[in-house]
C-alpha positions as CSV (number, residue, x, y, z in Angstrom):
1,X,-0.2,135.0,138.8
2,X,2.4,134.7,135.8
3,X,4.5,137.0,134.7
4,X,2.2,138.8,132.4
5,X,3.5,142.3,132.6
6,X,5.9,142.0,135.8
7,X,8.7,144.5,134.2
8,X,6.0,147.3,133.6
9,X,4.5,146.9,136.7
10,X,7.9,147.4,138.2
11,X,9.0,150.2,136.1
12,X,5.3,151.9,137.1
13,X,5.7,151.2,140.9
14,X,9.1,152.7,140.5
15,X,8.1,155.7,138.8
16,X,5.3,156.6,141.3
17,X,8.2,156.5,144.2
18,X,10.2,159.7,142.8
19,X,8.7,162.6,143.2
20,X,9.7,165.5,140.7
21,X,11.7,167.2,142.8
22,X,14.2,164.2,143.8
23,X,14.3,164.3,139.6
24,X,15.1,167.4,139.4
25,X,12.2,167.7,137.5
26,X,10.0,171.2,137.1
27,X,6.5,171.2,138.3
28,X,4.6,171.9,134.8
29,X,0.9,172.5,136.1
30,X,-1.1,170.3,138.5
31,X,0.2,166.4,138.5
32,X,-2.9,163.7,138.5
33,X,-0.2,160.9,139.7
34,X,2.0,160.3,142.1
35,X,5.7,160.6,141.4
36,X,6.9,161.2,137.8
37,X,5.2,161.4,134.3
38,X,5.6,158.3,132.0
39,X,7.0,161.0,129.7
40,X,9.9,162.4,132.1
41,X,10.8,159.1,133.0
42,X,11.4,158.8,129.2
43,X,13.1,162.2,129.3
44,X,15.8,161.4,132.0
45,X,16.1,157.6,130.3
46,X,17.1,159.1,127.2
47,X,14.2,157.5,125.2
48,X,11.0,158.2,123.4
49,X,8.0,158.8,125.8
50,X,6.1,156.2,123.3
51,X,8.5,153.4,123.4
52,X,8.4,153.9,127.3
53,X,4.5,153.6,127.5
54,X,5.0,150.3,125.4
55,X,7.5,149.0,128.0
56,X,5.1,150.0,131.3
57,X,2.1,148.6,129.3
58,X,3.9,145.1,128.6
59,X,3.8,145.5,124.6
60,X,7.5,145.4,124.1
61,X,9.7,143.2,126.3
62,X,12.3,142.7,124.9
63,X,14.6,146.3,126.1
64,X,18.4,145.8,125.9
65,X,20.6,146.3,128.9
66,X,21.4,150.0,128.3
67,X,17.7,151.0,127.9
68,X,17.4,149.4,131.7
69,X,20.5,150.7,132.8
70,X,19.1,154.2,131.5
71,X,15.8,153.2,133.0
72,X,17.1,152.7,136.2
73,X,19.3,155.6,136.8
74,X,16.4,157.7,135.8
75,X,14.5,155.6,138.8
76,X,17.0,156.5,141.4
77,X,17.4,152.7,141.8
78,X,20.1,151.2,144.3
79,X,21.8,148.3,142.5
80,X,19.4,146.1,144.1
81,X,16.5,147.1,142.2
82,X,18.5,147.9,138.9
83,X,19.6,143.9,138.8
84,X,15.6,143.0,139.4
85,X,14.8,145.7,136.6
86,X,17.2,143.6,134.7
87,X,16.0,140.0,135.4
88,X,12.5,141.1,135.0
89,X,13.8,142.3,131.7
90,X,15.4,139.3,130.4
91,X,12.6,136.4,131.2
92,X,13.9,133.0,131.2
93,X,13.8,131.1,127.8
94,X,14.0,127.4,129.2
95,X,10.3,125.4,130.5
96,X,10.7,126.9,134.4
97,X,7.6,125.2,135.3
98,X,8.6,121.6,135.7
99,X,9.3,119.8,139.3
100,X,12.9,120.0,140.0
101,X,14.9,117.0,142.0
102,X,16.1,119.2,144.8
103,X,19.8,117.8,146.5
104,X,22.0,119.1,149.2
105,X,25.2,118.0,148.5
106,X,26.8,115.8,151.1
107,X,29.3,118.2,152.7
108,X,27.1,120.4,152.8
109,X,24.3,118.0,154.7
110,X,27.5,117.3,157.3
111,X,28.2,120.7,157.8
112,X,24.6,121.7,158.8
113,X,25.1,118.5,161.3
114,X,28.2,119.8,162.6
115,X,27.1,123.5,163.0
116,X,25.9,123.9,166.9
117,X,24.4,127.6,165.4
118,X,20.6,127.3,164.1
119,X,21.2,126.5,160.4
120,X,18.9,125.8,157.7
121,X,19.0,125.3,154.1
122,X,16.3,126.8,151.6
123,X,15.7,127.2,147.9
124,X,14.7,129.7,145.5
125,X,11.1,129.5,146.9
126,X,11.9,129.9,150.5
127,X,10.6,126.0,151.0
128,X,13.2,124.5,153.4
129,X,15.0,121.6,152.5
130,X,16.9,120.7,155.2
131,X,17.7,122.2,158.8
132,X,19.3,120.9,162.0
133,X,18.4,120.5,165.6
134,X,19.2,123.6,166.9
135,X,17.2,125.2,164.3
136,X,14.1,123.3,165.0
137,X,14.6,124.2,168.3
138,X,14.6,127.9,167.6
139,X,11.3,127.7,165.4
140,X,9.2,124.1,165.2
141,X,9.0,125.3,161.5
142,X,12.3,125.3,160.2
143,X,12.5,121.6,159.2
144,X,11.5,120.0,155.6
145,X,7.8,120.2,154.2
146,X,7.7,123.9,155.8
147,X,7.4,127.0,153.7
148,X,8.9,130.5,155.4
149,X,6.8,132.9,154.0
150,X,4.0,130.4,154.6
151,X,4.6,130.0,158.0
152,X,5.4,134.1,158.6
153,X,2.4,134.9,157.5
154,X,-0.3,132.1,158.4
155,X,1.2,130.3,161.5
156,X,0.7,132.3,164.6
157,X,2.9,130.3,166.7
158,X,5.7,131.7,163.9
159,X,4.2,135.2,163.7
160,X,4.5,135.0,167.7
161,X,8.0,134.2,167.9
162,X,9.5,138.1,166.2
163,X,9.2,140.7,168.0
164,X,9.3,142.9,165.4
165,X,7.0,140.4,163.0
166,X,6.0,143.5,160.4
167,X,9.6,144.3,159.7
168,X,10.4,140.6,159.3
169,X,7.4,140.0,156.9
170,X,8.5,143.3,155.1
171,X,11.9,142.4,154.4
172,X,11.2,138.3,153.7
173,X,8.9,139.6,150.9
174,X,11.5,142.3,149.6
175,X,13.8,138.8,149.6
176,X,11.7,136.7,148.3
177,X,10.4,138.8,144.9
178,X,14.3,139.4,144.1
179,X,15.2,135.7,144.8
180,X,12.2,134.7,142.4
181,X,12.9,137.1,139.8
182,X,14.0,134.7,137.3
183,X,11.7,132.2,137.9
184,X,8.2,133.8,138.5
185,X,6.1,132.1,136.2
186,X,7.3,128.5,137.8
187,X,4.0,126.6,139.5
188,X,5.8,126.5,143.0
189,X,6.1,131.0,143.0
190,X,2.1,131.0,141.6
191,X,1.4,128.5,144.2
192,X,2.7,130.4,147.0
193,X,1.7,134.5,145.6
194,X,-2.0,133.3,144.9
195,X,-2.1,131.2,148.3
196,X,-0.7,133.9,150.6
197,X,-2.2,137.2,148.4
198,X,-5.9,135.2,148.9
199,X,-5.4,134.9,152.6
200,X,-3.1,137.8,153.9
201,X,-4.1,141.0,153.5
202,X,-0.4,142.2,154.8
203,X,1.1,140.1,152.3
204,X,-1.0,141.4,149.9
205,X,-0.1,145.0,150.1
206,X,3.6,143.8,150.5
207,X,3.9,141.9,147.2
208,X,1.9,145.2,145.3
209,X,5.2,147.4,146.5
210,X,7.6,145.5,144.1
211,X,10.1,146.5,146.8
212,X,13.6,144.4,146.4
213,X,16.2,144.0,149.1
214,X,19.4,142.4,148.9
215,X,20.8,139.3,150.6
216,X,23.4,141.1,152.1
217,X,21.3,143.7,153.7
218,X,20.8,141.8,157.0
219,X,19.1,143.3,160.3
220,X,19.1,141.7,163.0
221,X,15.9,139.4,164.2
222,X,14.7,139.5,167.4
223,X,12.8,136.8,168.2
224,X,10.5,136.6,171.3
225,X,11.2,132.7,172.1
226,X,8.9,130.8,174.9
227,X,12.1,128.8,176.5
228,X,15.1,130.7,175.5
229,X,13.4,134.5,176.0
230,X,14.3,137.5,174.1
231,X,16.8,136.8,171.5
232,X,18.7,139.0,168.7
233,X,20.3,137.0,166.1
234,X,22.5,137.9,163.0
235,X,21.6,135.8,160.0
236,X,23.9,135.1,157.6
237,X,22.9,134.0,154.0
238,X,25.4,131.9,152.1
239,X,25.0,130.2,148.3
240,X,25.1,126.5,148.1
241,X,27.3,125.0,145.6
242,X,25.2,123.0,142.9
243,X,23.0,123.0,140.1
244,X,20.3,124.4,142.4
245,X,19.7,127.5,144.1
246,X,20.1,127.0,148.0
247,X,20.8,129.1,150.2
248,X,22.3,127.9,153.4
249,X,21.3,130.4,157.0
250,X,22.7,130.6,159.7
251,X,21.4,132.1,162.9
252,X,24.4,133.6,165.2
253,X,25.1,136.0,168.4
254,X,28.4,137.6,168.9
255,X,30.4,134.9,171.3
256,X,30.3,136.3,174.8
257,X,26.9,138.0,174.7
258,X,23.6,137.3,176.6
259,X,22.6,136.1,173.2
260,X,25.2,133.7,172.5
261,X,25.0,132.4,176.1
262,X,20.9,131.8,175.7
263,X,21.5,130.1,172.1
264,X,24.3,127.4,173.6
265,X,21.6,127.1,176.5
266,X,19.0,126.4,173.4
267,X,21.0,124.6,171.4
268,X,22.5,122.4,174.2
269,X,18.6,121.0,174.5
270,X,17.6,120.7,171.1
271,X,16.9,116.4,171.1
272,X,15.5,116.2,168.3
273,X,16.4,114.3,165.5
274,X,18.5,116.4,162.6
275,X,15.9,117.2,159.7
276,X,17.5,116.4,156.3
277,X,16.1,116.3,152.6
């Protein structure tokens, strides 16, 4: 994959989403593409239409913070997609593609112990690194050695257990392409895009959307769970301290709910052995 020309395939998916009229924009004559004209994004961004066409074709990348900025208020973009317009602008300068030594720090290893809530810790790449009983008990693949957006998309057992699997794998793409933003020319984000794109069609037309989503925009999951039955669960999605970038999630109900009462019931028969890095 690469990054090859990630910001002006952005900026070009971007563009095709506005239509004139959410511009502002007069029709001038029939319109061959969707959404705007390279040259009235230019217009709106304050820009030259030619130093725009050199952005969406990859020949400059090197656009300062207020030409993105410009870029993506003339893109109607939430502040989402403007900080992934941004990242994609600025590529890291450092070698990205070297294994990394990934560690949980301690307290945080004895606080996923001590949590009786499913709870799992995962990096940049969505590969967990650590998870707890309870979790494993919720899904057999949250535990170490598993990918999630390998085991979304290509483990029916996992594809089995959401009820509402297509808006799942919609918004764990959306998450993973802002989380990876930074860092998508490493081997580990090739390995997974060409791996999933070759055997998911779904995954496929996901990843061609360029769509972004934040971590705070969290809706609930329900899961369809052989022992525990229906389920709908609040995730929360909380940084790890440390050189690294974990994220630490946490699967919860409110206290006093059906929910709550089948996740104790879960929880209070999850044997297994805690899963640590």
């Amino acid at each position: 994959m690469g990054r090859n020309n990630l910001l002006g395939e952005y900026l070009r998916a971007c563009r095709e989403r506005v239509t004139p009229s959410e511009a502002a924009i007069e029709w001038l004559g029939p319109r061959r593409v969707p959404g705007l004209r390279r040259e009235e994004v230019a217009l709106l961004a304050g820009i030259s239409a030619n130093y725009y066409l050199r952005l969406e074709q990859g020949r400059d990348r090197s656009p300062s913070d207020q030409v993105l900025e410009s870029l993506a208020r003339a893109l109607r973009l939430d502040a989402t997609e403007t900080a992934h317009l941004i990242a994609l602008g600025h590529p890291p300068t450092g070698n990205l593609r070297g294994p990394r030594q990934v560690d949980v720090p301690a307290s945080t290893q004895q606080l996923l112990r001590a949590l009786d809530l499913p709870a799992f810790i995962q990096d940049q790449h969505f590969d967990v690194i650590a998870a707890n009983t309870t979790a494993h008990a919720l899904s057999p693949a949250l535990q170490p050695g598993h990918n999630r957006l390998l085991s979304v998309f290509l483990d029916p057992a996992e594809r089995a257990l959401f009820a509402d699997w297509e808006i799942v794998a919609e918004h764990l793409v959306a998450s993973f392409r802002a989380s990876v933003a930074a860092a998508v020319d490493d081997r580990r984000t090739t390995q997974l895009v060409t791996e999933l794109s070759a055997r998911d069609a779904h995954f496929r037309e996901l990843w061609a959307g360029h769509a972004v989503v934040a971590r705070i925009d969290r809706p609930p999951v329900r899961f369809a769970h052989p022992v525990a039955g229906l389920l709908t669960l609040t995730r929360e999605n909380l940084a790890v301290d440390g050189p690294t970038p974990l994220r630490l999630m946490i699967y919860h109900a409110e206290r006093g709910s059906d929910d709550h009462a089948k996740l104790t019931r879960l929880g209070a028969g999850a044997t297994s052995p805690t899963a640590t890095s």
